[in-house]
C-alpha positions, 0 to 999 in steps of 0.5 A: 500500500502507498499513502500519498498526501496532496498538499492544499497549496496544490489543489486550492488557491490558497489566498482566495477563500473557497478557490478550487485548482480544478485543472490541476486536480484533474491532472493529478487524478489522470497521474493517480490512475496509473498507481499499480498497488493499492493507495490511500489517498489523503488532501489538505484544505487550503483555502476550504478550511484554513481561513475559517479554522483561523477566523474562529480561533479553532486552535486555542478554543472550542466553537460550535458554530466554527466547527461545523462551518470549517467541517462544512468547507473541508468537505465541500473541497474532499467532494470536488476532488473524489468527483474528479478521482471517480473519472479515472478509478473508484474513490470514495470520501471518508472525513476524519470529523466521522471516524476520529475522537481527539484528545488534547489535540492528538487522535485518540481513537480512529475508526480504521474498519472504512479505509480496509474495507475500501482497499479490499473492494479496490476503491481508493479512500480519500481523507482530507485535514479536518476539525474533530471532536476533542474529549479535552478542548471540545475541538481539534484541528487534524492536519493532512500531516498528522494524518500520514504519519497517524497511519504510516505507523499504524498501516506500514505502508510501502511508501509514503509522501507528500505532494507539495507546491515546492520541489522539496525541503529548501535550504536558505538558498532555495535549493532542495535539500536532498535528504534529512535525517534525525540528526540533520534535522537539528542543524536545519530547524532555523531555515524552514520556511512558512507555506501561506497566509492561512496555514494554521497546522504547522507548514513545511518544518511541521511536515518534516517532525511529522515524516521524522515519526516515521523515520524512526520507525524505519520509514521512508519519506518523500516530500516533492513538488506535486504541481510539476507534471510527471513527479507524482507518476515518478513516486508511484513507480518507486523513483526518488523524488524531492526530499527523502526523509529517513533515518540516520 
């Protein structure tokens, strides 16, 4: 199985509130259909829900009606996409609002029975960042990140990445960064730079604490551009793309 995350600066107009890329989700779907194995497909928001989790405070406070209105924005974003994806193969929507419980702000329980029984039907399972009940803050927000990690340590997956608006991990020059380890990562935490206005879950240095997780656990990820043509054919096929993250 392969978990692949498309980032939301790649399907969403970041600083338009609500502003699908709707060429670009169907060039993506047209790349995604030439997948051999199984995949878990997984998207960020972007413009569909970071303006209105950062317009209600959703990260320091619980706020009934900013919780359905940003649930409501992400999913409306999740269903525009598996539309698309249903034109070249099975996909269906699964949002993590309906299958996970937090916990100050960390998933405490996930209802995994709907992805297994997507996969064993051949139907590829689309989960999106959300906003979930949290038992402690009564609201968390659930990055797309924090999803690949959740479930690359709980499904070991065969590979893992993250699509993105950027060729990689970029040093102080604007240059990809080839590979990060544990013990690079502590020389390089002041060079990370911010992804977008809107961003409220932790933009490129939070993308690589989240693929470290997985590096300690002995496994390997990618984080490339996804808006280039033919990057996401290349890490379907197993090729090297971007930033790999591994272990020392």
């Amino acid at each position: 199985m392969i978990i692949l995350k498309i980032g939301g600066s790649v399907i969403t107009e970041k600083n338009l509130v609500e502003r699908a890329k709707i060429g670009e989700m169907r060039r993506i779907a047209k790349e995604l259909s030439k997948k051999k194995e199984d995949l878990l497909l997984i998207h960020g928001v972007g413009s569909f829900g970071h303006p209105q989790a950062k317009k209600y405070s959703l990260n320091t406070r619980f706020h009934a009606p900013g919780l359905c209105v940003t649930h409501s924005s992400a999913s409306r974003l999740n269903h525009i996409f598996v539309d698309i994806l249903n034109n070249h193969f099975p996909a269906v929507s699964i949002h993590p609002f309906d299958i996970i419980i937090a916990e100050d702000g960390e998933i405490r329980k996930i209802f995994f029975e709907a992805f297994f029984e997507a996969l064993r039907k051949g139907i590829v399972p689309v989960t999106h960042g959300d906003v979930v009940f949290d038992l402690k803050k009564g609201n968390s927000i659930i990055s797309g990140d924090k999803l690949v990690s959740y479930f690359a340590l709980s499904l070991t997956p065969k590979r893992v990445g993250m699509g993105t608006n950027v060729d990689g991990v970029l040093d102080e020059k604007g240059e990809v960064i080839k590979e990060i380890t544990p013990e690079r990562f502590k020389e390089l935490q002041n060079i990370f730079f911010t992804s977008g206005t809107h961003d409220v879950t932790g933009e490129m240095k939070g993308k690589v604490i989240e693929l470290l997780k997985l590096a300690e656990k002995g496994i390997e990820s990618f984080i490339f551009n996804a808006l280039q043509e033919g990057n996401i054919e290349k890490f379907l096929r197993g090729e090297r793309v971007g930033t790999v993250i591994r272990s020392d």
